[in-house]
DSSP file (Angstrom, degrees, kcal/mol; ACC not computed):
  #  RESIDUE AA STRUCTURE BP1 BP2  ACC     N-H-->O    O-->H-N    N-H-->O    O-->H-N    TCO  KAPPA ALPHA  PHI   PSI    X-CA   Y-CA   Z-CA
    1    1 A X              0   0    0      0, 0.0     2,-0.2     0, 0.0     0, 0.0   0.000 360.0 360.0 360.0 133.7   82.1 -118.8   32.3
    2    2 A X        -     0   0    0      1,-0.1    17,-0.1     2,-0.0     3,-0.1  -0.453 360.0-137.7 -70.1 162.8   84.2 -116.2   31.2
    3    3 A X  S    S+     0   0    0     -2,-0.2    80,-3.3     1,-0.1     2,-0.4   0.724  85.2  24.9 -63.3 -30.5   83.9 -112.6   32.6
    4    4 A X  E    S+a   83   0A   0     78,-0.2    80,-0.2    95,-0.0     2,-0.2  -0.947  79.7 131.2-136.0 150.8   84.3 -110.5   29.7
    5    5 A X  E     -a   84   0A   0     78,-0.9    80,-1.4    -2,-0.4     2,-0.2  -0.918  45.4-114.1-176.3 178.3   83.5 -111.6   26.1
    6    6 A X  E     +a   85   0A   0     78,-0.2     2,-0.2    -2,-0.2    80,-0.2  -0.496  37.9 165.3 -86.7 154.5   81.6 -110.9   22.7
    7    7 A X  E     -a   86   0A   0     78,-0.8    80,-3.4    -2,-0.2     4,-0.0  -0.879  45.7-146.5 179.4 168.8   78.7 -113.0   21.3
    8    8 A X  S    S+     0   0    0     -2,-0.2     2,-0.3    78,-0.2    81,-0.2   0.146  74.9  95.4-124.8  28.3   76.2 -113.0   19.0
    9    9 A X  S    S-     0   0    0      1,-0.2    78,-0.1    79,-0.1     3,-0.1  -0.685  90.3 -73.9-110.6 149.1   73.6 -115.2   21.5
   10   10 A X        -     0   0    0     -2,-0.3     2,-0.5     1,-0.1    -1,-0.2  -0.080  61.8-109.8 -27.0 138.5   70.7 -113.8   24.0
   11   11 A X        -     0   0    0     84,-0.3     2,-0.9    86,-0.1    -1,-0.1  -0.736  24.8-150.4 -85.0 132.6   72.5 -112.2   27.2
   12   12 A X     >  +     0   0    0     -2,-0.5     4,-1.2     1,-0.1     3,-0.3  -0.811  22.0 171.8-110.2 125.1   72.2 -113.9   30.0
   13   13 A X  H  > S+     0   0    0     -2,-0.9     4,-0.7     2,-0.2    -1,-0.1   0.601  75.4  61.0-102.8   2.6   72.3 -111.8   33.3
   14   14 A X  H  > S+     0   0    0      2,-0.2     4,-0.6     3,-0.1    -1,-0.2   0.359 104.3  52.9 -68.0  -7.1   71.4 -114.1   35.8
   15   15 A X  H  > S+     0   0    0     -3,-0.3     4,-1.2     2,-0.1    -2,-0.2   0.790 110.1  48.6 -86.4 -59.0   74.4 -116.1   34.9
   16   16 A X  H  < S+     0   0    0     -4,-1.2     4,-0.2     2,-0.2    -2,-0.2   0.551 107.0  49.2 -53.5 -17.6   76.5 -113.0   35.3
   17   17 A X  H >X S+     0   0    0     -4,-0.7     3,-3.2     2,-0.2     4,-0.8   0.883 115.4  57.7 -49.5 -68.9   75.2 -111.8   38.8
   18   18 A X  H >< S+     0   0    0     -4,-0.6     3,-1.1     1,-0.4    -2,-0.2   0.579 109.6  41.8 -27.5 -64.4   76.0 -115.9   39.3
   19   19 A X  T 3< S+     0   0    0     -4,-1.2    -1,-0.4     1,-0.3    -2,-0.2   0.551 113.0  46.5 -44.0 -61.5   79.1 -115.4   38.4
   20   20 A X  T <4 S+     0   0    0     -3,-3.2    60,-0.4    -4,-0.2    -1,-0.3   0.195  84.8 115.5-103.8   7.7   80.0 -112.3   40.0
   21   21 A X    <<  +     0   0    0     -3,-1.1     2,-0.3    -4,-0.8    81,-0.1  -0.407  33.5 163.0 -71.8 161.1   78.4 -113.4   43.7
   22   22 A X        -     0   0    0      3,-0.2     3,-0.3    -2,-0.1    81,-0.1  -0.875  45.3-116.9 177.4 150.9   80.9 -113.7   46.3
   23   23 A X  S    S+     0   0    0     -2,-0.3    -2,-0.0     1,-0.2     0, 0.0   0.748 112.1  50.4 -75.3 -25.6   80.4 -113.8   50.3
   24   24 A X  S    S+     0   0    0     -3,-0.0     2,-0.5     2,-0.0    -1,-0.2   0.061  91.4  88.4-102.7  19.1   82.3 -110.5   51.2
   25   25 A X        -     0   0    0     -3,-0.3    -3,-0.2    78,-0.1    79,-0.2  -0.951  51.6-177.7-117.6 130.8   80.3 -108.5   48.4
   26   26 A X        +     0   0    0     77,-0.6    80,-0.4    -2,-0.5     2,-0.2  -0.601  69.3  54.3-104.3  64.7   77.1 -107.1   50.3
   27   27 A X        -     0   0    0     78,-0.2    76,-3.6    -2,-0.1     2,-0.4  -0.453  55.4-174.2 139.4 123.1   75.8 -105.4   46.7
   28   28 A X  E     -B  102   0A   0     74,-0.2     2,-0.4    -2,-0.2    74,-0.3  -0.992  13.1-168.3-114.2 145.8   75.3 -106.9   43.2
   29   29 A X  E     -B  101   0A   0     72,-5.5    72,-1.7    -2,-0.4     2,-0.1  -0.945   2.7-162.2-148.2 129.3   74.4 -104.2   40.6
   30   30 A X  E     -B  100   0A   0     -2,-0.4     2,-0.4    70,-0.2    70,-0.2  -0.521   4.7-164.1-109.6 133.7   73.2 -105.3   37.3
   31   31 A X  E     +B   99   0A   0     68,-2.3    68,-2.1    -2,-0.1     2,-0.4  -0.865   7.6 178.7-159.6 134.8   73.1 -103.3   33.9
   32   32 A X  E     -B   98   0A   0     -2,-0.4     2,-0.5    66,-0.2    66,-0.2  -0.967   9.8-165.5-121.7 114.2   71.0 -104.2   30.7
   33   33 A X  E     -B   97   0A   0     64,-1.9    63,-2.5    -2,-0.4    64,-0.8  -0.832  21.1-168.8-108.4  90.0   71.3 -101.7   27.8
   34   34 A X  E     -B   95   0A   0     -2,-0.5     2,-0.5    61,-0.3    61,-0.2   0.189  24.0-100.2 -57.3 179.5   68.6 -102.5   25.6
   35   35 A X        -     0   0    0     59,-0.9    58,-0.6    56,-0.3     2,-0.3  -0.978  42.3-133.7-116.4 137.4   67.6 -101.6   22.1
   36   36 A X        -     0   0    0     -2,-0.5    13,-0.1    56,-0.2    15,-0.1  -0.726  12.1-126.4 -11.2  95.7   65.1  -99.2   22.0
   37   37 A X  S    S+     0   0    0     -2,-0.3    12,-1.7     1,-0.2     2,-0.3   0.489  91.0  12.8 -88.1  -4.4   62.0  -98.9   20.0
   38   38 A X  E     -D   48   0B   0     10,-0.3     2,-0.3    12,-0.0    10,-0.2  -0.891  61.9-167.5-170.0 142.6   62.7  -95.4   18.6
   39   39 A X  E     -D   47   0B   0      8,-1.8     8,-3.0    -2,-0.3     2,-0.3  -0.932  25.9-114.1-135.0 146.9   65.6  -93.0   18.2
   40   40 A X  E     -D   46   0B   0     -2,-0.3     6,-0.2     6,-0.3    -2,-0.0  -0.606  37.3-155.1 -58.5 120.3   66.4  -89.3   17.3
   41   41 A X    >   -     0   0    0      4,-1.2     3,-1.4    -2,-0.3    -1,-0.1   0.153  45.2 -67.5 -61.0-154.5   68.5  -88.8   13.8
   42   42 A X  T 3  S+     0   0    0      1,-0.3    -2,-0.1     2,-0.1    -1,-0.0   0.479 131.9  56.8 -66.0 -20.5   70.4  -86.4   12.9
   43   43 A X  T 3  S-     0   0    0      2,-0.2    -1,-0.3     0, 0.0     3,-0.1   0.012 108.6-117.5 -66.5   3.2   67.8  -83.9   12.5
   44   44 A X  S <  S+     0   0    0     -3,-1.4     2,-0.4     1,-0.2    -2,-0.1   0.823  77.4 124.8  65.7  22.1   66.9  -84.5   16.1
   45   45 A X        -     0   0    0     -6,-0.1    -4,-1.2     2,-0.0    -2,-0.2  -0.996  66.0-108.8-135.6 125.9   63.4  -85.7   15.1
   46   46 A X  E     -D   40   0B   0     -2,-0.4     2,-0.5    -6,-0.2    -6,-0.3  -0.050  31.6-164.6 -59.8 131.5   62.4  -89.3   16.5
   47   47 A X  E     -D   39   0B   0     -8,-3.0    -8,-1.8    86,-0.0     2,-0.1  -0.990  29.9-106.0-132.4 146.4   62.1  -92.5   14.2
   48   48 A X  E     -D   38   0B   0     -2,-0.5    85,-0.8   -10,-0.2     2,-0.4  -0.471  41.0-146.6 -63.5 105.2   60.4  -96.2   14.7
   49   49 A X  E     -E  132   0C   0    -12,-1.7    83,-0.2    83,-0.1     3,-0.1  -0.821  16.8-172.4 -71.9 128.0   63.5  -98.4   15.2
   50   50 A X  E     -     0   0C   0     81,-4.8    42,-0.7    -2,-0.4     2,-0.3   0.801  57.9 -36.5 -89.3 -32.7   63.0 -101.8   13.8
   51   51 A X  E     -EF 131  91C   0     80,-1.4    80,-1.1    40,-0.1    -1,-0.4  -0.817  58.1-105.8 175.9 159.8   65.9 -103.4   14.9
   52   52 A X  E     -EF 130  90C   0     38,-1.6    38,-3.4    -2,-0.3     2,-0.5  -0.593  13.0-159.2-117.8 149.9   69.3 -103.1   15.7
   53   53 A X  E     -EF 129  89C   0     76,-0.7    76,-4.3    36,-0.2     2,-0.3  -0.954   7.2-175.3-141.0 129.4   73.0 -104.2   14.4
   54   54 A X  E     -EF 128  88C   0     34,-1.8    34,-1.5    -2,-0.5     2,-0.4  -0.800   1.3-177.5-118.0 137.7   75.7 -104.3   16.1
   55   55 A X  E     +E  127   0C   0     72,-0.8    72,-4.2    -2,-0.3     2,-0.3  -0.998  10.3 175.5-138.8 138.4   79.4 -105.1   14.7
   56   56 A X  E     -E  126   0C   0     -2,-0.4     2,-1.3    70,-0.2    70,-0.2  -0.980  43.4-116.6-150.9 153.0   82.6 -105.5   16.5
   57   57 A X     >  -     0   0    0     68,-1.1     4,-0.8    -2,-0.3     3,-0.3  -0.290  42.4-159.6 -39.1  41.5   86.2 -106.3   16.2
   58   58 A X  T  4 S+     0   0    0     -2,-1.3     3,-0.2     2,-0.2     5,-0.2   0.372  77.3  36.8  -6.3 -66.4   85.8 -109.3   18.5
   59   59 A X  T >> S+     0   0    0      1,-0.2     3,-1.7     2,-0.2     4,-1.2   0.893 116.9  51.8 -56.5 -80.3   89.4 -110.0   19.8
   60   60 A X  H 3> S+     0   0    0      1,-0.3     4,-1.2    -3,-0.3    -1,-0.2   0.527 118.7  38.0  -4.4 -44.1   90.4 -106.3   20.1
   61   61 A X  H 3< S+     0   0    0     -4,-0.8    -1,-0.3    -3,-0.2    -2,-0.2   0.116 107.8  62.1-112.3  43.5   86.8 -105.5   22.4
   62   62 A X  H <> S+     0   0    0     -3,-1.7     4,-1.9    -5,-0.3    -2,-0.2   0.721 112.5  40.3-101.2 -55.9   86.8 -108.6   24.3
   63   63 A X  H  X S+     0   0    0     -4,-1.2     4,-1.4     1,-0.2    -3,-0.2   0.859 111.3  49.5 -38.0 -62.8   89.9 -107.3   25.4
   64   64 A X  H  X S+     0   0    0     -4,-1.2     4,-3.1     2,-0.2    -1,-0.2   0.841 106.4  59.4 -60.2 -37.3   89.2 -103.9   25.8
   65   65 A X  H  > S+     0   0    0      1,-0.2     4,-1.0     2,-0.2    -2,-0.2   0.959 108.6  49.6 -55.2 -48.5   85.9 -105.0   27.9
   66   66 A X  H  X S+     0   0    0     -4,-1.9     4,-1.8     2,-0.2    -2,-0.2   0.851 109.9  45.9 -70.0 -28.8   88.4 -106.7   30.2
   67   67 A X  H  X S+     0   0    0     -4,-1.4     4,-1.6     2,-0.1    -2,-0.2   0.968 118.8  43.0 -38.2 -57.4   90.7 -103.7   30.6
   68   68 A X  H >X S+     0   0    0     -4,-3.1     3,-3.7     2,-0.2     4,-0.6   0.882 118.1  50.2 -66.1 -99.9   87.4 -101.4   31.2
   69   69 A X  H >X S+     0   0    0     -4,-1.0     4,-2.0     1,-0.3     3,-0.6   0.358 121.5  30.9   0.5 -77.9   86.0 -104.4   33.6
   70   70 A X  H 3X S+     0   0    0     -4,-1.8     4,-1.3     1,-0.2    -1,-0.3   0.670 113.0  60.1 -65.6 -19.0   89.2 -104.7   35.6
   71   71 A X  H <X S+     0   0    0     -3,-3.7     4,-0.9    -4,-1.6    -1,-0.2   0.771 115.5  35.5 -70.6 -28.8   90.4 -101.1   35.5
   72   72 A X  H <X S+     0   0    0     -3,-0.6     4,-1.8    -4,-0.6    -2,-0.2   0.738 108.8  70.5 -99.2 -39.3   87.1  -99.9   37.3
   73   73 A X  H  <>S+     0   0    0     -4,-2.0     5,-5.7    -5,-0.3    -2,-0.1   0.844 110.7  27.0 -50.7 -36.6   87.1 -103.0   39.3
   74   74 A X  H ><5S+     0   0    0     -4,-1.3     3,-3.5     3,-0.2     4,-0.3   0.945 119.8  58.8 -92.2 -68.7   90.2 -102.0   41.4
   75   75 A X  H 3<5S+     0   0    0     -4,-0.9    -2,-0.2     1,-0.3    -3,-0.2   0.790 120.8  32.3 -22.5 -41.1   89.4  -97.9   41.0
   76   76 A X  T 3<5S-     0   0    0     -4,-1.8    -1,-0.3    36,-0.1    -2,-0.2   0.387 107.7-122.7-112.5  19.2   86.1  -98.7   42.6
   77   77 A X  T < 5 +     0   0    0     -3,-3.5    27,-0.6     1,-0.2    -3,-0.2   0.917  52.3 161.9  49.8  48.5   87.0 -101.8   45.2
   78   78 A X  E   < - C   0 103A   0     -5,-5.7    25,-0.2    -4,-0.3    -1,-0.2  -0.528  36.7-148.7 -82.2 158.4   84.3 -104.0   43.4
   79   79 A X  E    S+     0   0A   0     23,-6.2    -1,-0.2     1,-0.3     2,-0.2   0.779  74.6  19.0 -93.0 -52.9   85.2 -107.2   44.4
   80   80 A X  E     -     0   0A   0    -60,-0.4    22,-2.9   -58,-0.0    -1,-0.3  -0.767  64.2-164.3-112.6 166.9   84.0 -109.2   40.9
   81   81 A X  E     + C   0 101A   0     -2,-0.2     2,-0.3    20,-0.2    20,-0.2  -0.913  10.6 171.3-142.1 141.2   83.3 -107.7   37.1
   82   82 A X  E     + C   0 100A   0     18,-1.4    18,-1.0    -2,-0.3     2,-0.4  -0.919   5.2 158.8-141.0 136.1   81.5 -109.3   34.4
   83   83 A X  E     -aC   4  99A   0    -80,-3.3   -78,-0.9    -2,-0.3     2,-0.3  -0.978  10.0-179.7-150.9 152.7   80.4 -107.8   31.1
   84   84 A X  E     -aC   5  98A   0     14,-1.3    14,-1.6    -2,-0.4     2,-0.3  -0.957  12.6-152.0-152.5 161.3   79.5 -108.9   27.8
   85   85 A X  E     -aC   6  97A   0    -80,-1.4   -78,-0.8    -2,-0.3    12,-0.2  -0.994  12.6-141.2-133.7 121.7   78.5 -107.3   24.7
   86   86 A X  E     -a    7   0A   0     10,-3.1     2,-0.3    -2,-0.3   -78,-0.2  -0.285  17.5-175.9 -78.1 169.0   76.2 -108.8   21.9
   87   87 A X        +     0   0    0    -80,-3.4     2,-0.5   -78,-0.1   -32,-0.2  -0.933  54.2  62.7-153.0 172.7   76.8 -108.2   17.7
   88   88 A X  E    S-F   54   0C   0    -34,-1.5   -34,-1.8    -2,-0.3     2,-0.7  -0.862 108.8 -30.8 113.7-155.1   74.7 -109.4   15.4
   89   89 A X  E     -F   53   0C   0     -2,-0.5     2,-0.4   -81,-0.2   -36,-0.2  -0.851  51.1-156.5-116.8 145.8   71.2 -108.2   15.3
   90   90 A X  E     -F   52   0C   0    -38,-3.4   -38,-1.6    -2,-0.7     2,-0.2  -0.895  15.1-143.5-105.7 126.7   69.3 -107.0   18.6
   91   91 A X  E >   -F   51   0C   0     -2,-0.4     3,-1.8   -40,-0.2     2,-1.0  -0.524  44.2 -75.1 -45.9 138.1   65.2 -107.2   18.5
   92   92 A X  T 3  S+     0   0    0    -42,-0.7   -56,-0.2     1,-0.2     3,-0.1  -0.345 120.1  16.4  -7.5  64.7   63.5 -104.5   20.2
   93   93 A X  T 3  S+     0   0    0     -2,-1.0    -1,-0.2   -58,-0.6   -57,-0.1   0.254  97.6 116.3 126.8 -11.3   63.4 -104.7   24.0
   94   94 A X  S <  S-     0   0    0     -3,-1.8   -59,-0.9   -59,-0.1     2,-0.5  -0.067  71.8-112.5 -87.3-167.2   66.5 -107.5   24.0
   95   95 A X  E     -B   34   0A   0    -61,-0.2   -84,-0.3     1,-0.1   -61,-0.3  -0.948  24.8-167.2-137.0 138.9   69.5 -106.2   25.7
   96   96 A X  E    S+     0   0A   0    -63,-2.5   -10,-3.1    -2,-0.5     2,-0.3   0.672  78.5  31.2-105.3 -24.3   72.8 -105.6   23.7
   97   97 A X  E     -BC  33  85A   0    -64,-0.8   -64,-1.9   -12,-0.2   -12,-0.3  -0.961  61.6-171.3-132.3 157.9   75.1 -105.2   26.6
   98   98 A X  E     -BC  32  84A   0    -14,-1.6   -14,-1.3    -2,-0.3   -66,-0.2  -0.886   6.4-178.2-158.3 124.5   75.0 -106.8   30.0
   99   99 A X  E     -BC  31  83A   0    -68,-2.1   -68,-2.3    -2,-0.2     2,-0.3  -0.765   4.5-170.0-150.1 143.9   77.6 -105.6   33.0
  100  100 A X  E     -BC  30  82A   0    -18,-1.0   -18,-1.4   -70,-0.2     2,-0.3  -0.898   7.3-175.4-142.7 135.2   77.4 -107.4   36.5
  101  101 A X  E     -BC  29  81A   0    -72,-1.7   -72,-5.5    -2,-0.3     2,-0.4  -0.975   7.2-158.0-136.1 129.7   79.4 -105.8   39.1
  102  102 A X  E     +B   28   0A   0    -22,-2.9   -23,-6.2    -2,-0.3     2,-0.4  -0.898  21.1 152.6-104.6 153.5   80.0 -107.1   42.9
  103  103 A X  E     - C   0  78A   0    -76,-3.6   -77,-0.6    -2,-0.4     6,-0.2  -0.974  50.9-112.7-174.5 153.7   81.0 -105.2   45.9
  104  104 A X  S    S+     0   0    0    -27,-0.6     2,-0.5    -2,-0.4    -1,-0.2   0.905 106.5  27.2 -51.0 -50.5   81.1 -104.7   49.6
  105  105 A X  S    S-     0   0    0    -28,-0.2     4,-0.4    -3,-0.1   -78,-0.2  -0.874  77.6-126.7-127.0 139.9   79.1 -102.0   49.5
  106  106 A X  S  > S+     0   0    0     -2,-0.5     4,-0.6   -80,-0.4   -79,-0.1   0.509 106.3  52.9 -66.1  -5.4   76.2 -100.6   46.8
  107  107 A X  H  >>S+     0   0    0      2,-0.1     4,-0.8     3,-0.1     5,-0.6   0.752 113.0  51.0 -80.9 -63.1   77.7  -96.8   46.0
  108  108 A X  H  45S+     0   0    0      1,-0.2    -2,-0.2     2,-0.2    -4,-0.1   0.571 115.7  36.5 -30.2 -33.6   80.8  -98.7   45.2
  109  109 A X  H  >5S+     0   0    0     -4,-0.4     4,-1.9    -6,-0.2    -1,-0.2   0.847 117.5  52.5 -91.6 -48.1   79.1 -101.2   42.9
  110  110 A X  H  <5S+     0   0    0     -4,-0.6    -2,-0.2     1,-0.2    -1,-0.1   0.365 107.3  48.7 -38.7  -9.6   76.9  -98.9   41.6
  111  111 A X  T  X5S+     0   0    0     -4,-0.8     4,-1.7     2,-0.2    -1,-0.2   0.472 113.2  50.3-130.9 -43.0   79.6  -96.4   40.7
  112  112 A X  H  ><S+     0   0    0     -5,-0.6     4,-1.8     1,-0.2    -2,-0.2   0.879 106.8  50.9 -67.8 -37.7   81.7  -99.2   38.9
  113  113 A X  H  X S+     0   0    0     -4,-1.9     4,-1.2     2,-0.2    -1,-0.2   0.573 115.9  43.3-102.6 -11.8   79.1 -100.5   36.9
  114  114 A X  H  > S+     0   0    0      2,-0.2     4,-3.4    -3,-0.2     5,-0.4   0.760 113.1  50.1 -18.6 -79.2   78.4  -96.7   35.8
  115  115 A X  H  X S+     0   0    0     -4,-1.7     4,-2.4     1,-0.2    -2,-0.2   0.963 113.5  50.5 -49.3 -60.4   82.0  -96.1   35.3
  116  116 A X  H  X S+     0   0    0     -4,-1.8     4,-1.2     2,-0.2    -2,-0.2   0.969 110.5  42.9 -25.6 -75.4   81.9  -99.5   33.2
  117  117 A X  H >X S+     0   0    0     -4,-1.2     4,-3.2     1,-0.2     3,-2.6   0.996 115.4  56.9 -56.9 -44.5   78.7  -98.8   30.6
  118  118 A X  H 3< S+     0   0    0     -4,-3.4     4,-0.4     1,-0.3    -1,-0.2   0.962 117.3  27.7 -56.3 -58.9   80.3  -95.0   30.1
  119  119 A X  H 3< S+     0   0    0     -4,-2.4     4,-0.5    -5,-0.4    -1,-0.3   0.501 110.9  69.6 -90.1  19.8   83.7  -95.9   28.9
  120  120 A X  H <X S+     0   0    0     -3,-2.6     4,-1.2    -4,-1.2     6,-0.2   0.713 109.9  38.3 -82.6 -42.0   82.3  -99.4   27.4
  121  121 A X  T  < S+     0   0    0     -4,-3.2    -2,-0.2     1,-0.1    -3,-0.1   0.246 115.0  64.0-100.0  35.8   80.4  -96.9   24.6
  122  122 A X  T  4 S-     0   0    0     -4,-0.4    21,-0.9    -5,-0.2    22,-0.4   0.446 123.9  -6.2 -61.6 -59.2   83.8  -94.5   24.6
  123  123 A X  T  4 S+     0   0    0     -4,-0.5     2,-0.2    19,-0.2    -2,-0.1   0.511  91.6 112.3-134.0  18.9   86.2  -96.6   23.4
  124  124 A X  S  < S-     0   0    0     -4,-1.2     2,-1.7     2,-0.1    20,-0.2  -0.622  72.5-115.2 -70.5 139.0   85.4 -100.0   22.7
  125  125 A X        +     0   0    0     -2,-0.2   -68,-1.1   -65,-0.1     2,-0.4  -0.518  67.6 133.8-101.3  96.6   85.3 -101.0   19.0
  126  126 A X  E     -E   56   0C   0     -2,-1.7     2,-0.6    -6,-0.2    16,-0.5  -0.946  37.3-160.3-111.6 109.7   81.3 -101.8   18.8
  127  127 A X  E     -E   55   0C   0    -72,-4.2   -72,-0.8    -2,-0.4     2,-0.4  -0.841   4.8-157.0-145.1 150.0   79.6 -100.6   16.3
  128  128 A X  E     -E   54   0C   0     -2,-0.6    11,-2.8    11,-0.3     2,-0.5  -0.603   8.6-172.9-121.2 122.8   75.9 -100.0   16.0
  129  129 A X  E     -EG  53 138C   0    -76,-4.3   -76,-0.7    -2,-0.4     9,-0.3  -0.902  15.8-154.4 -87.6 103.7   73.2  -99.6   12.7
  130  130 A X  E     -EG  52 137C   0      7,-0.5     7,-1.3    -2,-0.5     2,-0.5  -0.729  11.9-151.9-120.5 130.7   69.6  -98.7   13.6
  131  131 A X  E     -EG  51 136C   0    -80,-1.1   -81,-4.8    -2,-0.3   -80,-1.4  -0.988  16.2-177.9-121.2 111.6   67.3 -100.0   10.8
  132  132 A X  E >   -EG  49 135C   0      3,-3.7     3,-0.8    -2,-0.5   -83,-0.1  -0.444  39.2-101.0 -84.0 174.1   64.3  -98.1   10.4
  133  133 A X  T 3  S+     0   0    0    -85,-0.8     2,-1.1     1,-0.2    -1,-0.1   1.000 125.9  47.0 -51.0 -52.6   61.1  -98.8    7.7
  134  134 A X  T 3  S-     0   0    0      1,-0.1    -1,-0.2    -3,-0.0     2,-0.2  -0.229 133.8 -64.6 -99.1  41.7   62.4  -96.2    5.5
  135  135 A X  E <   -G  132   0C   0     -2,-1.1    -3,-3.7    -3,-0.8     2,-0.3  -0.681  58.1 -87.8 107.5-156.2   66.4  -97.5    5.5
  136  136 A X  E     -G  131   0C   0     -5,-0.2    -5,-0.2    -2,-0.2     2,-0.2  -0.971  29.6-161.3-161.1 126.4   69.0  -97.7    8.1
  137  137 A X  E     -G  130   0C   0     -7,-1.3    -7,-0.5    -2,-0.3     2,-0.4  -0.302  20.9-108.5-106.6 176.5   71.9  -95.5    9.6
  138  138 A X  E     -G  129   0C   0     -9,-0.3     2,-0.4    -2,-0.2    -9,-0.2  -0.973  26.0-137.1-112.3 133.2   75.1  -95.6   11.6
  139  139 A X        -     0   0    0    -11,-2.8   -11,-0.3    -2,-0.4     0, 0.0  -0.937  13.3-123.5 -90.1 119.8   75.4  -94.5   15.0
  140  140 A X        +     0   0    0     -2,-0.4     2,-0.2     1,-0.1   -12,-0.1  -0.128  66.3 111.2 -64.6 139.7   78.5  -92.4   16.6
  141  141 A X        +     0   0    0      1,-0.4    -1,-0.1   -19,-0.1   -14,-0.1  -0.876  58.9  45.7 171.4-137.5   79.8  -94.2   19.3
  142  142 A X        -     0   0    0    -16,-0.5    -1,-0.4    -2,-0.2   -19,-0.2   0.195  55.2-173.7 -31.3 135.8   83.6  -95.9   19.1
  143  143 A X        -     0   0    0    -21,-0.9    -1,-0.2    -3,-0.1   -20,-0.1   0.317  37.7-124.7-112.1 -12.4   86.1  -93.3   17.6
  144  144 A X  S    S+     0   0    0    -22,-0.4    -2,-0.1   -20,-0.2   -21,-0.1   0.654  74.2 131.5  61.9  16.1   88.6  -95.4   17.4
  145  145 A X              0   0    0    -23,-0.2    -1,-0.1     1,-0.2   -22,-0.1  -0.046 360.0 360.0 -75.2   6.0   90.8  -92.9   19.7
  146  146 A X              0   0    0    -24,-0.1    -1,-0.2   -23,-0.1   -21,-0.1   0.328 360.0 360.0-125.5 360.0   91.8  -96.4   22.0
């Protein structure tokens, strides 16, 4: 298994904990960003998401997921990093990103895997469509500032 990738398949996070187990990490810490059964627009006023779409520049954030991964890894003494990111379309309730961090200690993993999600929806180039009933928007997220 790789560590970092793109896909357009179900995330699996018990294979990424697997993955990221080690004997001298006392802490695994796990993070599933799911899609969400309703979001605020642009007016700030809440709408029934039906389901979600995700596009990325595959080579270009596969990469960048391994930068983020390893850059946080050493910042935060994790010992292993895993992430992946779906594109395609996300149901309701599935999970669009899925980040595995190990580490001696649980502030440490916790703090990585943090450090991780935050600058995965900074600068990654992922971008995400929320389809309602009544049509279907774009979401702010990559800025394309990386």
């Amino acid at each position: 298994m790789e560590p970092y990738g793109i896909t357009d398949q179900p995330l699996d996070v018990a294979a990424l904990s697997a993955f990221v187990a080690d004997p001298a990490a006392g802490a695994i810490v796990t993070f599933l960003g799911t899609s969400r059964s309703s979001s605020a627009d642009a007016t700030n006023v809440e709408r029934p998401v039906e389901t979600l779409w995700y596009e990325a520049y595959g080579p270009m954030a596969a990469k960048r997921l391994r930068v983020i991964g390893e850059e946080a890894r050493a910042r935060h003494g994790a010992t292993r990093v895993a992430c992946w990111h779906r594109t395609g379309e996300v149901a309701i309730g599935e999970a669009s990103v899925a980040i595995a961090v190990s580490s001696p200690h649980r502030a440490e993993a916790f703090a990585c895997c943090r450090d991780i999600i935050d600058e995965i929806k900074r600068s990654v180039p992922i971008w995400k469509r929320e389809r309602f009933t009544d049509g279907e928007e774009w979401v702010e997220g990559y800025d394309g500032s990386e």
